[in-house]
C-alpha positions in Angstrom: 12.4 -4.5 26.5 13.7 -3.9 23.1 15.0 -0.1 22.0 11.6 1.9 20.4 11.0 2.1 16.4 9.4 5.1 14.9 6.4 4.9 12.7 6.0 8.1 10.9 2.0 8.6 9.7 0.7 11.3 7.4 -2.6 12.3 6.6 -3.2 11.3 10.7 -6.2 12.6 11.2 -8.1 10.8 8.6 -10.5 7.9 8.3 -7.5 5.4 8.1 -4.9 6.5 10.2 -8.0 6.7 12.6 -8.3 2.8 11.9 -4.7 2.2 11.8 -2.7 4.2 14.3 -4.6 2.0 17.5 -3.7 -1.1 16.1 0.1 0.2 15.3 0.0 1.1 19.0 -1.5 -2.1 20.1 1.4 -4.5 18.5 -0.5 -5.5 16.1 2.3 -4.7 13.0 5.8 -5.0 14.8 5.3 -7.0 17.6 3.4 -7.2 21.2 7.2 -6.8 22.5 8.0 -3.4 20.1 7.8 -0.5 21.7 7.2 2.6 19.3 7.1 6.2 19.1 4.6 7.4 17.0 5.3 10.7 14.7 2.1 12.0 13.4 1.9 14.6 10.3 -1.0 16.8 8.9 -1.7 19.8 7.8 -2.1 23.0 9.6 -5.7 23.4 9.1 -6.6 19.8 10.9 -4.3 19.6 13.6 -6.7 20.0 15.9 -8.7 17.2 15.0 -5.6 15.2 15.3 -4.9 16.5 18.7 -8.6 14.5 19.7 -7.1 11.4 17.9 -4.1 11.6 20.0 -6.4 12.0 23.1 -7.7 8.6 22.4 -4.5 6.7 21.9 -3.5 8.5 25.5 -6.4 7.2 26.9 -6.1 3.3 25.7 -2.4 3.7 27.8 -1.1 1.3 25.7 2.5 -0.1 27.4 4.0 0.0 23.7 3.6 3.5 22.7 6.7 5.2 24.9 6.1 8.8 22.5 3.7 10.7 20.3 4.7 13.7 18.3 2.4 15.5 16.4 3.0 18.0 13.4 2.5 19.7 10.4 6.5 19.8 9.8 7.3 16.7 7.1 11.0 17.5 8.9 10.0 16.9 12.7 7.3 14.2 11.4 10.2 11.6 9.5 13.1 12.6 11.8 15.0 9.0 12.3 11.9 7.6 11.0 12.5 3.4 10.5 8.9 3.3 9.2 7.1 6.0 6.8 3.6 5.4 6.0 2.0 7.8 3.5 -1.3 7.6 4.0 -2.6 11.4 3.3 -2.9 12.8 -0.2 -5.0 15.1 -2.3 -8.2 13.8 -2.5 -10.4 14.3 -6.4 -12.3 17.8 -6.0 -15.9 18.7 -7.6 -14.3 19.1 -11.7 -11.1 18.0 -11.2 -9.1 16.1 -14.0 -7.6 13.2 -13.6 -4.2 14.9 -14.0 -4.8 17.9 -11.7 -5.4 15.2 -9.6 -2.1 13.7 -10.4 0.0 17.4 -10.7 -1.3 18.4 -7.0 -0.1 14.7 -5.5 3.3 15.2 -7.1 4.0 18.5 -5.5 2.8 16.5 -1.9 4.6 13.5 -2.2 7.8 15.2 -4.0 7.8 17.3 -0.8 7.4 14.0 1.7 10.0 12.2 -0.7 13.0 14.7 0.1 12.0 15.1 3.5 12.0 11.2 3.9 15.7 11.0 2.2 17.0 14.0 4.4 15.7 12.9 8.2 14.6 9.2 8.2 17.0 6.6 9.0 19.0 5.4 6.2 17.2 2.0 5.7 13.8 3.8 6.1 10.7 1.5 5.2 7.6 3.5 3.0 4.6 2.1 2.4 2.5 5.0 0.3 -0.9 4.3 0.4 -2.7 7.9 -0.2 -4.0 7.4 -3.7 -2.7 7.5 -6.7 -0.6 4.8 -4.9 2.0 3.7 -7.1 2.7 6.8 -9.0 3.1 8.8 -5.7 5.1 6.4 -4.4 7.2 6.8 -7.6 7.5 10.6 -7.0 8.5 9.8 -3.6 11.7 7.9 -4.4 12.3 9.9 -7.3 12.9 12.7 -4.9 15.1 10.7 -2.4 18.4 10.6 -4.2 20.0 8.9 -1.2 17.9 5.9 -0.7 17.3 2.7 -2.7 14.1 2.7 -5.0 13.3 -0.9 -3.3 12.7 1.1 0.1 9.1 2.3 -1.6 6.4 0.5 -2.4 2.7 0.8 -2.9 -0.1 -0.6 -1.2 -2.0 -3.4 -3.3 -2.3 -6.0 -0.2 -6.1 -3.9 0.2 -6.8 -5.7 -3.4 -5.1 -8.6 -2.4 -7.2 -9.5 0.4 -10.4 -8.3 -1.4 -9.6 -11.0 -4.4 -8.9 -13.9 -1.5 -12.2 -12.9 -0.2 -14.0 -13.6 -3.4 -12.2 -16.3 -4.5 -13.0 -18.0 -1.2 -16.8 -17.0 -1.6 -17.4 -18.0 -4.9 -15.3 -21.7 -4.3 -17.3 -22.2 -0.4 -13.8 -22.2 1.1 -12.1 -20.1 4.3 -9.9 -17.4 3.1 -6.9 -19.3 4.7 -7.4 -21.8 2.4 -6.2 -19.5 -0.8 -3.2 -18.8 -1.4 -0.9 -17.6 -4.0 -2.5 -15.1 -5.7 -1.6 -12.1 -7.4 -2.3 -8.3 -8.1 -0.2 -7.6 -11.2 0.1 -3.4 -11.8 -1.8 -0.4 -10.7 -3.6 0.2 -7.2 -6.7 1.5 -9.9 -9.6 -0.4 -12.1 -6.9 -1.6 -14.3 -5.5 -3.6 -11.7 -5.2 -7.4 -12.9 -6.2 -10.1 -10.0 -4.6 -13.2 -11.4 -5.6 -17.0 -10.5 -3.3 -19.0 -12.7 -1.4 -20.2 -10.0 -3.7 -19.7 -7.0 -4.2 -22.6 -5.1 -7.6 -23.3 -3.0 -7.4 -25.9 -0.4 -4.8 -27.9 -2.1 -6.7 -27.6 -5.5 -5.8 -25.3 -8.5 -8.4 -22.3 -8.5 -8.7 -22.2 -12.3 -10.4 -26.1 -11.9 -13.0 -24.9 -9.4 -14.2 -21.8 -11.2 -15.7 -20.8 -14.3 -13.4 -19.1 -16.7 -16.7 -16.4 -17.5 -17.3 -15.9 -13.9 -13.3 -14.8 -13.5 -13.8 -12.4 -16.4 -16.8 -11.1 -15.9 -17.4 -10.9 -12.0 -14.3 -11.7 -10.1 -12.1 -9.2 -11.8 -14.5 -6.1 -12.4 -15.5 -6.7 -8.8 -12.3 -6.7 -6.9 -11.1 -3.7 -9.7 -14.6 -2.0 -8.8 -14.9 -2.7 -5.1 -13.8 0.9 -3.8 -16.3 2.3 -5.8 -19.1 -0.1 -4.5 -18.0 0.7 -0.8 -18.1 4.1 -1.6 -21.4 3.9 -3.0 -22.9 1.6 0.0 -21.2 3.5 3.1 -21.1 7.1 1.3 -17.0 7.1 2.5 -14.0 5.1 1.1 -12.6 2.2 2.4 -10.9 3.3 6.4 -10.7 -0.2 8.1 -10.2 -2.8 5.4 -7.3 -0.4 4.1 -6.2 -0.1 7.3 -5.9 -4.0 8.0 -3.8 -4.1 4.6 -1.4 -1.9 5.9 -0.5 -3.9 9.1 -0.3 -6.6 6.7 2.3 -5.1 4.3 4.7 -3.5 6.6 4.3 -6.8 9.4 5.3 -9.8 6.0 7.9 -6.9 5.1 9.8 -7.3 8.6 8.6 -10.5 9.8 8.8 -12.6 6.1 5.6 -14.6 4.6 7.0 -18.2 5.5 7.4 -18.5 1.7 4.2 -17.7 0.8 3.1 -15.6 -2.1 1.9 -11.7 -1.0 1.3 -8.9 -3.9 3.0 -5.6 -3.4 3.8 -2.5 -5.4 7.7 -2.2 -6.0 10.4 -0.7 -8.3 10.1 -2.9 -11.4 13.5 -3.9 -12.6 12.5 -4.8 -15.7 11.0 -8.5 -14.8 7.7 -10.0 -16.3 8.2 -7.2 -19.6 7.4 -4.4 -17.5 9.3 -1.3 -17.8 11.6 -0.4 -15.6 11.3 2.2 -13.0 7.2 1.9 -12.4 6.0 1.0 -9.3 4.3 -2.0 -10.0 2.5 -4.6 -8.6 4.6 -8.0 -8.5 3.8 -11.8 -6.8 6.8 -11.3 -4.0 8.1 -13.1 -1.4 9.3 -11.7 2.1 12.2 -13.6 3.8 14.5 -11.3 6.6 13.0 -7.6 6.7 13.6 -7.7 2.2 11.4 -8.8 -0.3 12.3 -11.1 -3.7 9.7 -10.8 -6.8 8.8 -14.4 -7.6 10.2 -14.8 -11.1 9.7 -17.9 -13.6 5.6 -17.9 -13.4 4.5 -19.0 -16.9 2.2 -15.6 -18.0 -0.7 -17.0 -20.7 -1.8 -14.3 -23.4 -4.8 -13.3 -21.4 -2.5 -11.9 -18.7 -0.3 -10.6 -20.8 -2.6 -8.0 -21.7 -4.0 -7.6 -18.9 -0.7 -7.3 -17.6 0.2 -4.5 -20.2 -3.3 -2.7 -20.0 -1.9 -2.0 -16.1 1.5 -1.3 -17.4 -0.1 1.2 -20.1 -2.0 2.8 -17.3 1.2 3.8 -14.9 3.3 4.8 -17.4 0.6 7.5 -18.6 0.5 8.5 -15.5 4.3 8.6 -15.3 4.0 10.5 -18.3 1.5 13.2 -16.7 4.0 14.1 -13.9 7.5 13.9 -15.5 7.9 17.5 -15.8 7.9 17.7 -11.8 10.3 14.6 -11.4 13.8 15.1 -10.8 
């Protein structure tokens, strides 16, 4: 039996840990032969309600999960951690402004970022998913002086899937059958869901689709679906962003086989965008690292696109810098 990992989960009382932390224990992200110890954080206040989520995961005994500590210490919670995932942030309150919104996530995840750089282990995985994604996840490495910038990244495998899934609709295909497509920029409405050089079933998915329908359906939708679940189920997306994180962090350690995943890095400076974002890139996963896929041929429409997203983080950027180091 190998050694245990630890997988450090904030926010792990909520609606997606709630979906996530039984499938973590389960195998489904590292492994049916990696045992874990799981290191919960939340805050004070709802500790209790993650003590009845612990319960559960005591009561499925599953033969992976050798530990589980629970706290409301960010220290204790990423001690040795090999894998953070930031799942719990400030949710929009009744007349908030967008960057109150944005101010009150910095002070969070500036917090998590030192805490990450002074206990995890050294080559420390973090996915942040608590919303806003990439910018949080950019406040996070910003405060972890120690660490590469590479080691964050932001969730946009949720959008990822949700474009396969309506690509494969619209075409009457399996979502297996499509594959490299992209999320270029911001986990937000600005995102970009790019088809240029999607494939569907061995066919190019720009020759199987209407150019209208991609501009005015398939890209509102996927920018808009969190909304419209919101709207239908009266909560945000748990399970679906749940699945996407399994997703990220299993292609992160186990490769994609040279297929084409989206996920939000650093940006070096590739494809135009400014350096230092955390931005959605095409990548591909090959021995526990990713690579962006460079060399794609960009048309004018997604190069605006592509800047509109750009335009987007770096405002946001903007809104925080006087809390980054």
């Amino acid at each position: 039996m190998k050694a245990p990992v630890r997988v450090a989960v904030t926010g792990a009382a909520g609606q997606i840990s709630y979906s996530l932390l039984f499938r973590i224990a389960a195998g489904e992200m590292l492994g049916k032969d990696q045992p874990i110890i799981l290191q919960l954080l939340e805050i004070s206040p709802a500790l209790e309600v993650l003590q009845g989520t612990v319960m559960e995961i005591e009561d499925c005994a599953f033969p992976l999960v050798a530990e589980i500590i629970q706290t409301d210490d960010p220290d204790i919670a990423f001690k040795n951690a090999q894998f953070c995932i930031l799942v719990g942030a400030r949710p929009r309150g009744p007349g908030m402004e967008r960057n109150d919104l944005l101010e009150a996530n910095a002070q969070i995840f500036s917090l998590q970022g030192k805490a990450i750089n002074d206990n995890a282990d050294p080559d420390v995985k973090v996915l942040v998913v608590g919303n806003p994604a990439n910018t949080n996840a950019l406040i996070a490495y910003r405060n972890a002086p120690d660490l590469k910038p590479r080691q964050f990244t932001a969730m946009t495998r949720l959008d990822h899937n949700r474009a396969i899934a309506q690509l494969a609709q619209k075409t009457g295909c399996h979502n297996s059958d499509v594959s490299n497509l992209i999320i270029w920029g911001n986990h937000s409405a600005t995102q970009y869901p790019d088809i240029h050089h999607c494939m569907v079933a061995g066919r190019a998915a720009v020759d199987l689709v209407e150019s209208s329908w991609v501009l005015e359906t398939f890209i509102p939708t996927v920018q808009q679906r969190g909304a419209a679940i919101i709207k239908a189920r009266g909560l945000s997306s748990a399970a679906s962003a749940a699945n996407a994180v399994i997703e990220h962090m299993r292609d992160w350690v186990n490769g994609t086989n040279g297929e084409m995943v989206s996920m939000g890095i650093y940006s070096d400076g590739c494809y135009g965008v400014e350096e230092g974002l955390i931005f959605s890139f095409p990548v591909i996963c090959k021995d526990e690292s990713y690579s962006v896929v460079l060399g794609l041929s960009i048309n004018e429409l997604s190069q605006d696109l592509i800047k509109r997203t750009e335009a987007e983080l770096k405002e946001e950027k903007e809104g925080v810098s006087a809390l980054l180091p």
